[in-house]
C-alpha atoms as a printed R data frame, in Angstrom:
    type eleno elety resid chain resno       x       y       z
1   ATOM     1    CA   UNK     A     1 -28.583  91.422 102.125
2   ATOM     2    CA   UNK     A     2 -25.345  92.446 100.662
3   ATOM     3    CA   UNK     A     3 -24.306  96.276 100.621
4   ATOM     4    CA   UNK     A     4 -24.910  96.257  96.838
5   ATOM     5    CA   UNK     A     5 -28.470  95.383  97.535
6   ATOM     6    CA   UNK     A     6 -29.456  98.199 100.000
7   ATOM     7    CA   UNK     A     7 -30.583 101.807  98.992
8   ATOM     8    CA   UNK     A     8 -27.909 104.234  98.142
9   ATOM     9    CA   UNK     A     9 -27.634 106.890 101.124
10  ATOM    10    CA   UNK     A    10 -28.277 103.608 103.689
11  ATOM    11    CA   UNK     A    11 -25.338 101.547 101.856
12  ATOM    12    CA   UNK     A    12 -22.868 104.910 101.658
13  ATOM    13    CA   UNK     A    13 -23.515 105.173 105.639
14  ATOM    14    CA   UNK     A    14 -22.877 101.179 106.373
15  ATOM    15    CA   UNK     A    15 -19.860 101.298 103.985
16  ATOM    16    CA   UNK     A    16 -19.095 104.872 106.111
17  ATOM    17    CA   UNK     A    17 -19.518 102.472 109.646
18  ATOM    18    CA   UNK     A    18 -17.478 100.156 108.348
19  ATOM    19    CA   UNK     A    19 -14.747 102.044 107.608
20  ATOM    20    CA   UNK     A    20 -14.766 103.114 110.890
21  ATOM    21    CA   UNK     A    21 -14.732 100.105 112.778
22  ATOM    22    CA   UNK     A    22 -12.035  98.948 111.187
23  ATOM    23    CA   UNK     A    23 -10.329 102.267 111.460
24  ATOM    24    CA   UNK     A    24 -10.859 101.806 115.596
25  ATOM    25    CA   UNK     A    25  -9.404  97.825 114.985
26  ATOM    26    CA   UNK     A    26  -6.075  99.173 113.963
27  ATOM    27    CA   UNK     A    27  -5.490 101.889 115.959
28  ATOM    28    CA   UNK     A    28  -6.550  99.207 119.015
29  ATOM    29    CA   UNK     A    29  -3.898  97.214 117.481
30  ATOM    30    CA   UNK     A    30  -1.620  99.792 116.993
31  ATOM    31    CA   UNK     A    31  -1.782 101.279 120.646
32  ATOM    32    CA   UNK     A    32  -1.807  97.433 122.030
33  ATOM    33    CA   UNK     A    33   1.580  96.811 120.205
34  ATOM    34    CA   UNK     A    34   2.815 100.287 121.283
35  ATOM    35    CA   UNK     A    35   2.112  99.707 125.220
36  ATOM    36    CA   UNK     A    36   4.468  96.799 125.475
37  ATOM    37    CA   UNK     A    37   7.084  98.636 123.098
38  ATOM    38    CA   UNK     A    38   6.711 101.549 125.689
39  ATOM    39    CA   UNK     A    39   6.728  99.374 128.513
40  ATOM    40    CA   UNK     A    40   3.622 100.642 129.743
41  ATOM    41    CA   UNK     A    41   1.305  98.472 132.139
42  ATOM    42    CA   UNK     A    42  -2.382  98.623 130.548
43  ATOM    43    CA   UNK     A    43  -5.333  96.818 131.899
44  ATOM    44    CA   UNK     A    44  -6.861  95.122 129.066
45  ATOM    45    CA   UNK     A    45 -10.283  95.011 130.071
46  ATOM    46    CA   UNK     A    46  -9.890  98.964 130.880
47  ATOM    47    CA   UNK     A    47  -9.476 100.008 127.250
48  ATOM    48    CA   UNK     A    48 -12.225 101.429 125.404
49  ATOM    49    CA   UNK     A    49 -12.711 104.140 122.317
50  ATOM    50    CA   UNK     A    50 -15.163 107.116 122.836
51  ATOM    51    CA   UNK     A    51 -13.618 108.837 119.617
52  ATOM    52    CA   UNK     A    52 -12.116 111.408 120.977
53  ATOM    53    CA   UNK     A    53 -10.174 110.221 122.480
54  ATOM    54    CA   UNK     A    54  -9.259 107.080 120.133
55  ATOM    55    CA   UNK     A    55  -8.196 105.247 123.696
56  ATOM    56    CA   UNK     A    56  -8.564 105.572 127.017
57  ATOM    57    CA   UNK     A    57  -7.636 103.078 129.380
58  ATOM    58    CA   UNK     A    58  -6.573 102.490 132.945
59  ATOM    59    CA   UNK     A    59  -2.059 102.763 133.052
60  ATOM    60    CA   UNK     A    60  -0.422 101.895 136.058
61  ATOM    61    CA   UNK     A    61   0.962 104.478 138.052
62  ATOM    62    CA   UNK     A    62  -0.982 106.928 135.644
63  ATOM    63    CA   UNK     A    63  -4.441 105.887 135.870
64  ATOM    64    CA   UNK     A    64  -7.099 107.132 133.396
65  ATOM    65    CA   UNK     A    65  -5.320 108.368 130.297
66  ATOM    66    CA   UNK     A    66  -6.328 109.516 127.158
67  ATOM    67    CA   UNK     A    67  -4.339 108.394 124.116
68  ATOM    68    CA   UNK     A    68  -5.068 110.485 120.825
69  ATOM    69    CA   UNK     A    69  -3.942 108.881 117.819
70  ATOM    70    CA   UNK     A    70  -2.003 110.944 114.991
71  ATOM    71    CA   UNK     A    71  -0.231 109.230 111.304
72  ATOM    72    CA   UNK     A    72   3.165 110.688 110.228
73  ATOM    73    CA   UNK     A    73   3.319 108.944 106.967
74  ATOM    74    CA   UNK     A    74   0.882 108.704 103.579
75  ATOM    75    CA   UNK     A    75   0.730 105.338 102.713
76  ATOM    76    CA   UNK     A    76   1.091 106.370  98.746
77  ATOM    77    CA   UNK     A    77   3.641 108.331  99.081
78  ATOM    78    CA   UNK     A    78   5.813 105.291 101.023
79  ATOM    79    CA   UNK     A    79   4.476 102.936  98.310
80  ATOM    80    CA   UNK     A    80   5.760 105.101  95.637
81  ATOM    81    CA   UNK     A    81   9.212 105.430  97.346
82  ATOM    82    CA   UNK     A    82   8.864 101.478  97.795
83  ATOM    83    CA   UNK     A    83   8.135 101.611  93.923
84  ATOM    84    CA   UNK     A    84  11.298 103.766  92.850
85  ATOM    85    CA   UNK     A    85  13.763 101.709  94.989
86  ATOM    86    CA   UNK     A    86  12.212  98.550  93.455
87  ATOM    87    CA   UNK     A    87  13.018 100.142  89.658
88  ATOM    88    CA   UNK     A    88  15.954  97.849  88.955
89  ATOM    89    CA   UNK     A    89  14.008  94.529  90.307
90  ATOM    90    CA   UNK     A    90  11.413  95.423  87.290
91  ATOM    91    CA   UNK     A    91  13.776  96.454  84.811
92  ATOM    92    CA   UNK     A    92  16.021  93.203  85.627
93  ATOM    93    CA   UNK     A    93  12.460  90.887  85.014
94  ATOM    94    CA   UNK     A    94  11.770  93.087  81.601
95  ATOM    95    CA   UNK     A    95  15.112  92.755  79.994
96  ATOM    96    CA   UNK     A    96  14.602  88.789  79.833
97  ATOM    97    CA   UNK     A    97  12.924  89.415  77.038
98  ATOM    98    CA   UNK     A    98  15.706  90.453  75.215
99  ATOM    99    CA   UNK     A    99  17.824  88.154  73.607
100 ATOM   100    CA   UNK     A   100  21.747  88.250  73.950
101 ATOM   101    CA   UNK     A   101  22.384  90.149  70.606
102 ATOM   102    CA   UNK     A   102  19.568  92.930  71.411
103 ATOM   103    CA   UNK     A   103  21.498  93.262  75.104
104 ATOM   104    CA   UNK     A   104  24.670  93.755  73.459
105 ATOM   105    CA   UNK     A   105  23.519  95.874  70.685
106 ATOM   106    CA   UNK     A   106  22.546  98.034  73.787
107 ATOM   107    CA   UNK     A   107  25.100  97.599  76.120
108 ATOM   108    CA   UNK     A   108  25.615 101.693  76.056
109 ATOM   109    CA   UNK     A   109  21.639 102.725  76.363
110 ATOM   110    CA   UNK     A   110  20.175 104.254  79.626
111 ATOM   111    CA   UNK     A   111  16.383 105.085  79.305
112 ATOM   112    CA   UNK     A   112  15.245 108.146  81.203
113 ATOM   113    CA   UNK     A   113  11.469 107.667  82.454
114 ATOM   114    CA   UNK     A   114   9.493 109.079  84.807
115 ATOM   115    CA   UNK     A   115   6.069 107.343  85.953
116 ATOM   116    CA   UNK     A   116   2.952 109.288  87.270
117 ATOM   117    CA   UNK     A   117   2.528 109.612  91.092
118 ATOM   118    CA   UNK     A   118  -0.308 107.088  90.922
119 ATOM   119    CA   UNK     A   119   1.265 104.578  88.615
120 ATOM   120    CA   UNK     A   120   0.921 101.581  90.293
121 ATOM   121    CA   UNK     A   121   2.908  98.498  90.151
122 ATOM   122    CA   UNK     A   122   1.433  96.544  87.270
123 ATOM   123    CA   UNK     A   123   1.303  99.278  85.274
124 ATOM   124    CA   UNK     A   124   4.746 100.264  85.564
125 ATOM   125    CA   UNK     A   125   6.110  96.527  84.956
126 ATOM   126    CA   UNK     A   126   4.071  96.231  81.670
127 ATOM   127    CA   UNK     A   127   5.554  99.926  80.818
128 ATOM   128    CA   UNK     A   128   8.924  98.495  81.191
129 ATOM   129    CA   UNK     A   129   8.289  95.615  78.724
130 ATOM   130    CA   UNK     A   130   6.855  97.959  76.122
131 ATOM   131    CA   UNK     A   131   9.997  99.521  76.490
132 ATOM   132    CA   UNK     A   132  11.951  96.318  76.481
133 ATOM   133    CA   UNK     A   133  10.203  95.562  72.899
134 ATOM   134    CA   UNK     A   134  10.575  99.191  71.929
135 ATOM   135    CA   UNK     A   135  14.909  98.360  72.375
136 ATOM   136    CA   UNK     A   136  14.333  95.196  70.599
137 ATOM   137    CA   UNK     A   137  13.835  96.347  67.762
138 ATOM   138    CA   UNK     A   138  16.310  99.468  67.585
139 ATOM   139    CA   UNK     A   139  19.370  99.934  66.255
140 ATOM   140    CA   UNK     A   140  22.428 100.518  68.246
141 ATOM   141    CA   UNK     A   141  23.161 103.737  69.332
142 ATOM   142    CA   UNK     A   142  18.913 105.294  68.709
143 ATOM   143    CA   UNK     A   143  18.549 107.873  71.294
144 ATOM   144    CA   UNK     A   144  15.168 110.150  71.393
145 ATOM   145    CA   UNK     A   145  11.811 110.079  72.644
146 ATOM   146    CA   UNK     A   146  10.286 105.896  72.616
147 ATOM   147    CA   UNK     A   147   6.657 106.416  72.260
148 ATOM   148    CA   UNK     A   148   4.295 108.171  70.182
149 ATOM   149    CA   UNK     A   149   1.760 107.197  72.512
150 ATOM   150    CA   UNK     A   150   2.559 106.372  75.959
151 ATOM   151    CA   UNK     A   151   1.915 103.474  78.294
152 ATOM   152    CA   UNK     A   152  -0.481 103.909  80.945
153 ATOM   153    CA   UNK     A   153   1.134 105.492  83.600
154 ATOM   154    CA   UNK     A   154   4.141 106.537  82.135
155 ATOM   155    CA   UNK     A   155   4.639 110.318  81.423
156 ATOM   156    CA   UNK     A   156   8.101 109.858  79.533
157 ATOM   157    CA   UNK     A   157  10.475 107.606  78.060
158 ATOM   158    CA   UNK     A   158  13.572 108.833  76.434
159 ATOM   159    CA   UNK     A   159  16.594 106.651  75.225
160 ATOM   160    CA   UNK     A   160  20.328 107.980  75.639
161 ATOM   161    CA   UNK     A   161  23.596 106.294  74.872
162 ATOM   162    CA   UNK     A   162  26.511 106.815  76.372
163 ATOM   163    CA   UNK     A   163  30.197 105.592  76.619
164 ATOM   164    CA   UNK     A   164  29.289 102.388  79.071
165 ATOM   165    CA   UNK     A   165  29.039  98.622  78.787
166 ATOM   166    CA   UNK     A   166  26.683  97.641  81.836
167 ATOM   167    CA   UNK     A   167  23.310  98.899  79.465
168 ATOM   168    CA   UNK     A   168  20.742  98.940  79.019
169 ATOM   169    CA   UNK     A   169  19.912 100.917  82.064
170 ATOM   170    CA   UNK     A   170  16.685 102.470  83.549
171 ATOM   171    CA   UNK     A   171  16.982 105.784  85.532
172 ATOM   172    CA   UNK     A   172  13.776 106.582  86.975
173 ATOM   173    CA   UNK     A   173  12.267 110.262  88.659
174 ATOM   174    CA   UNK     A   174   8.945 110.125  89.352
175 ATOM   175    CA   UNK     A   175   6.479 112.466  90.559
176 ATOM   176    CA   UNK     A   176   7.018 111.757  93.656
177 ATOM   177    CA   UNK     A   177   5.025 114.766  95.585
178 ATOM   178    CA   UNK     A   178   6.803 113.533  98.846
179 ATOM   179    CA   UNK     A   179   6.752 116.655 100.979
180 ATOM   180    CA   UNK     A   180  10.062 118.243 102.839
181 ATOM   181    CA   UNK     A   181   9.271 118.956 106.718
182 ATOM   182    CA   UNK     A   182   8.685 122.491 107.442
183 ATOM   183    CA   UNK     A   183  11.956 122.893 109.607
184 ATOM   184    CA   UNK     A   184  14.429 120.741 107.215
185 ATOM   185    CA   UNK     A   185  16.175 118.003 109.231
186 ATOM   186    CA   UNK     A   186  13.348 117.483 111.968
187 ATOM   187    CA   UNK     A   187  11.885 114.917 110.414
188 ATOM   188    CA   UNK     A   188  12.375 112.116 107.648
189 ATOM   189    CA   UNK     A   189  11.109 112.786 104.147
190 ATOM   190    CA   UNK     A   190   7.714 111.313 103.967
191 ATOM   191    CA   UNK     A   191   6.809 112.232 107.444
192 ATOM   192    CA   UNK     A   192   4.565 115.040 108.568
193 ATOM   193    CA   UNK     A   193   5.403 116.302 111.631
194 ATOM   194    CA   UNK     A   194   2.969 119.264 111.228
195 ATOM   195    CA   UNK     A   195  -0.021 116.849 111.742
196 ATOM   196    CA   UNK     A   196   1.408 117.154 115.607
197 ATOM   197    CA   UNK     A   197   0.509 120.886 115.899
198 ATOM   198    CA   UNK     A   198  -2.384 119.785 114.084
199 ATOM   199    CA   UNK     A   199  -3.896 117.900 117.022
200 ATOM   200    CA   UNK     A   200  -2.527 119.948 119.776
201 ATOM   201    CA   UNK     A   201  -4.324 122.828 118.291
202 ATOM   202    CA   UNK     A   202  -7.510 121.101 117.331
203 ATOM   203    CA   UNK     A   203  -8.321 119.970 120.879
204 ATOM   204    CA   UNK     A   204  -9.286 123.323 123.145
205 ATOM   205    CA   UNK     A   205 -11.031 120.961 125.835
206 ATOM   206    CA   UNK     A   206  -9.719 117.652 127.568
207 ATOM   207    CA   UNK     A   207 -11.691 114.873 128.487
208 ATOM   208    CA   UNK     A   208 -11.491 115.351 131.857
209 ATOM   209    CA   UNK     A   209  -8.601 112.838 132.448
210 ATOM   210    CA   UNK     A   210  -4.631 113.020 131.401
211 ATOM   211    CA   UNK     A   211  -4.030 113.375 128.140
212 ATOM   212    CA   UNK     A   212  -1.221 111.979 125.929
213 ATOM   213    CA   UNK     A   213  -0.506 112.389 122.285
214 ATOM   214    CA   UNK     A   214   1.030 109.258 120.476
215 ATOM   215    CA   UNK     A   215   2.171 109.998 116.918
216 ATOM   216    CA   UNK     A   216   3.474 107.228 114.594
217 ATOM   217    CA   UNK     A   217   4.761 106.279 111.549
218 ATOM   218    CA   UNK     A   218   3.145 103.300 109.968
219 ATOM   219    CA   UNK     A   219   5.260 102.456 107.024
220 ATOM   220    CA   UNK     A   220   8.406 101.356 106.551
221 ATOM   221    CA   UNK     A   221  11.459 102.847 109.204
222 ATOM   222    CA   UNK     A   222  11.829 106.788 108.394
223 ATOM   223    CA   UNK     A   223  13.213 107.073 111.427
224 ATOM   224    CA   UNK     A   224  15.639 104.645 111.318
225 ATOM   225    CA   UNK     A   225  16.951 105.060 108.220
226 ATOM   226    CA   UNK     A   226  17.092 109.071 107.723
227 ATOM   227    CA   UNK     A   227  18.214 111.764 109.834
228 ATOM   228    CA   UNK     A   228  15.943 113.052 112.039
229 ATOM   229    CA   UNK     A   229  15.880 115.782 115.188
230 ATOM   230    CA   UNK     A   230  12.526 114.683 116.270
231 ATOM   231    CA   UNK     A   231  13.197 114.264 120.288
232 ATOM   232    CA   UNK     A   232  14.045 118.623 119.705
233 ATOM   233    CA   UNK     A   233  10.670 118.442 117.605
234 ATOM   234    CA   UNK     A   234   8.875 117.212 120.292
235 ATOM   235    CA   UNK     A   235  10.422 118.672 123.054
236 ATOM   236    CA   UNK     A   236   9.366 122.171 121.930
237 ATOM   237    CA   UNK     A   237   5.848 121.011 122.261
238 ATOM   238    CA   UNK     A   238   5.308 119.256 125.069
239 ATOM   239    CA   UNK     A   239   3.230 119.591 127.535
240 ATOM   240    CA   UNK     A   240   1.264 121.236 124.427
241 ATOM   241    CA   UNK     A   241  -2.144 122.248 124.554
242 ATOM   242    CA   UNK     A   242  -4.107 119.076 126.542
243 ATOM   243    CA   UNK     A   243  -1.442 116.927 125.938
244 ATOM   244    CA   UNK     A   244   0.762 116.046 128.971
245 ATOM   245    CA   UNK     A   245   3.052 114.165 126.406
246 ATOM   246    CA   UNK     A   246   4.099 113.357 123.570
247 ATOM   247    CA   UNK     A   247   5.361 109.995 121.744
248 ATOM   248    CA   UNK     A   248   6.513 109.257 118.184
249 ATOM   249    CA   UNK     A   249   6.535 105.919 117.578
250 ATOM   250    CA   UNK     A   250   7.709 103.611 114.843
251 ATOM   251    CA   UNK     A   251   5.795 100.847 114.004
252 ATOM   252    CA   UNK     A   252   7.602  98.433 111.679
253 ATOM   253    CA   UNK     A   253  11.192  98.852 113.837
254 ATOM   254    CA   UNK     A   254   8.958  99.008 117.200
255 ATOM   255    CA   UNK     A   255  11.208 101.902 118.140
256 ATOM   256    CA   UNK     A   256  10.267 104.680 120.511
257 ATOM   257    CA   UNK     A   257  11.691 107.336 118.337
258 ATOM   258    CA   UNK     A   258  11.003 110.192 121.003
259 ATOM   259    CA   UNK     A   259   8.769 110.447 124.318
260 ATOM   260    CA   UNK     A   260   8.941 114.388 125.905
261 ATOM   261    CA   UNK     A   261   8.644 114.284 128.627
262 ATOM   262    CA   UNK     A   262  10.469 111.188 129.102
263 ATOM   263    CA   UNK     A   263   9.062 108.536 131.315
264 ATOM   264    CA   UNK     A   264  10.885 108.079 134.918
265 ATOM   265    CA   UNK     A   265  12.616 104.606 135.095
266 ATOM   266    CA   UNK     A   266  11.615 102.103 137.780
């Protein structure tokens, strides 16, 4: 029988298992993929997930360890980023629309727009051509406010001309709600480094083995392409709480951003 068919509260807690099992599956596959980044030795057959910890497994030289499992990053709030830096790809495929004398009739516009946080992408490339058709049929030099009523996720659309040649341009701010670490500089916008203290001061008790704390960033490369002091971040934390240490780990650049206290060498 399909989900659909069962009785409400018994299909809310399968869809509720679910979820979970394939929340364990990828952070299995995210701890597997860290271990050889980290160079650690991990028997396979060894690795289990009592929730909490998310892992523990058997490490050479370590033995039992406990690996609790932390997110830096929102996936929105990357895709949203991803969205803005992707603004001239969807203005470039809207503007085909236009024919040469509408281009050069506004060769000196620049449209001003901002999109709602959860625009997503579809909606903001069909915006784009109802803004297209909105220049079609303008004269040179119209500036002011495009819609009466507004395209689904758009919040506002307002035409300017200026003294240029290279139009008609989009320039695009859009609710963005990315947050700005705590301590400016420690970490990449987009990144939570609170959720760190988070788990160190959710967990009173230990599992009666080590304990280590890996934190990651799932999204993208923050850490590789923004300024960052997060070996300092980490290093003011650890050994914190349970944890004997703490990693920050990047999973698109496989990158050990930070490990405190480092790992000895061979």
């Amino acid at each position: 029988m399909s989900p659909r068919g069962l009785p409400a509260e018994r299909r809310r807690n399968t869809m509720s298992s679910n979820r979970a099992t394939a929340q364990a599956a990828l952070e299995r596959a995210i701890f597997e993929r860290f271990a050889r980044d980290a160079h650690l030795v991990v028997r396979a057959d060894s690795i289990t997930q009592p929730d909490p910890p998310d892992i523990l497994c058997a490490v050479e030289g370590l033995g039992q360890v406990a690996f609790e499992l932390v997110q830096l990053d929102n996936a929105e709030e990357l895709q949203r980023m991803g969205y803005l830096h992707r603004a001239p790809e969807f203005w470039s495929d809207a503007v085909q629309a236009l024919g040469a004398e509408a281009l050069e009739r506004h060769r000196g516009a620049q449209i001003n727009v901002e999109f709602h946080p959860k625009a997503n992408q579809t909606q903001r490339r069909a915006a784009l051509e109802q803004i297209a058709f909105a220049l079609s049929k303008l004269p040179e030099g119209a500036e002011g406010t495009l819609f009466e009523t507004l395209p689904r996720g758009l919040t506002s659309a307002e035409l300017k001309h200026f003294p240029m040649t290279d139009g008609p341009l989009i320039f695009e701010v859009s609710g963005f709600q990315v947050s700005v670490p705590e301590e400016p500089g420690d970490g990449p916008v987009g990144i939570h480094l609170s959720r760190i203290d988070d788990k160190i001061a959710h967990y009173r008790e230990g599992w009666g083995v080590r304990a280590e704390l890996l934190a990651y960033a799932r999204w993208g490369m923050p850490f590789s392409d923004q300024m960052h002091r997060a070996p300092e971040f980490l290093a003011a934390r650890f050994p914190g709480g349970i944890f004997a240490r703490g990693w920050i780990y990047e999973l698109t650049s496989h990158d050990i951003v930070a490990c405190v206290p480092a790992m000895r060498g061979p």
